[in-house]
C-alpha positions in Angstrom: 42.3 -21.4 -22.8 45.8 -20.5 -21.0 46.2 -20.6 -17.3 46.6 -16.8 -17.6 42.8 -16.2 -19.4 41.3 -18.4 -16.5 42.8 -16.6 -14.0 41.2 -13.4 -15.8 38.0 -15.2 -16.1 37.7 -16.3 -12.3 38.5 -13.0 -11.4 36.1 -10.9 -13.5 33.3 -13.4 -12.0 34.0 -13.2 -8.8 34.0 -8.8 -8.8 31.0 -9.7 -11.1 29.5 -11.5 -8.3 30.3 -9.0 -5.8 28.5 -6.5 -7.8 25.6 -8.3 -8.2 25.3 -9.2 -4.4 25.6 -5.1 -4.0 23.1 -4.7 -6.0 20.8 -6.9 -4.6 21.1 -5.7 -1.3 20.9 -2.1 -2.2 17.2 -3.9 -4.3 16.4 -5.6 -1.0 16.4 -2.3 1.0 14.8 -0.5 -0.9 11.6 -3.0 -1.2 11.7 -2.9 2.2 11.0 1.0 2.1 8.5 0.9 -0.8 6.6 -2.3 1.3 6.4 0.0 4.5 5.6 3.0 2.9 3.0 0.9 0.6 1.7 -0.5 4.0 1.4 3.1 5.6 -0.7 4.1 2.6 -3.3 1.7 2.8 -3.9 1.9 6.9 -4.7 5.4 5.8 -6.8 4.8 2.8 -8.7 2.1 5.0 -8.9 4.9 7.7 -10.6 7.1 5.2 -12.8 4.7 3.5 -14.3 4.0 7.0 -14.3 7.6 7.9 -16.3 7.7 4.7 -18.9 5.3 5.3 -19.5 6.2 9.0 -20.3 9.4 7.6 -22.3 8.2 4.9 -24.4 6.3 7.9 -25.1 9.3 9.5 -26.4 11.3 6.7 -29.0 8.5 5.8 -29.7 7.9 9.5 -30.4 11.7 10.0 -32.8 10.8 6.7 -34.3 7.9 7.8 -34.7 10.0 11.6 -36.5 13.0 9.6 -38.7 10.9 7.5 -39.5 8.7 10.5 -40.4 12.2 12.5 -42.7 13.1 9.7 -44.9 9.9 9.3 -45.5 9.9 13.2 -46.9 13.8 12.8 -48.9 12.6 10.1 -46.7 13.9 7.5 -46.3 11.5 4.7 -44.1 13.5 1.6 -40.4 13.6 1.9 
């Protein structure tokens, strides 16, 4: 290998390199933005999921109340 094609060589590594380091960065911010947004998402979905079981706690409480109601008036079919 001449002095000349080494010279070629290091230099297509090293804008190689630079590329790479580019690309990894630009790779790097976006995870960042998928992570966050990811992280956003699930707050919510836990939000809703609870939303949805306090409701579902209510509806078989006002059961439960009803039924209770009943059986205390002597009522005993649901």
């Amino acid at each position: 290998m001449t002095d000349d094609e080494l010279k070629e060589l290091v230099a297509s590594l090293a804008v190689d390199s630079k590329n790479l380091h580019e690309a990894q960065k630009a790779t790097d911010e976006q995870m960042k933005r998928n992570d966050k947004m990811l992280t956003e998402k699930l707050v919510r979905m836990g939000i809703t999921l609870g939303n949805i079981g306090k409701n579902q706690g209510g509806v078989a409480e006002g059961f439960f109340s009803k039924s209770d109601k009943r059986q205390s008036s002597g009522q005993n079919s649901f």
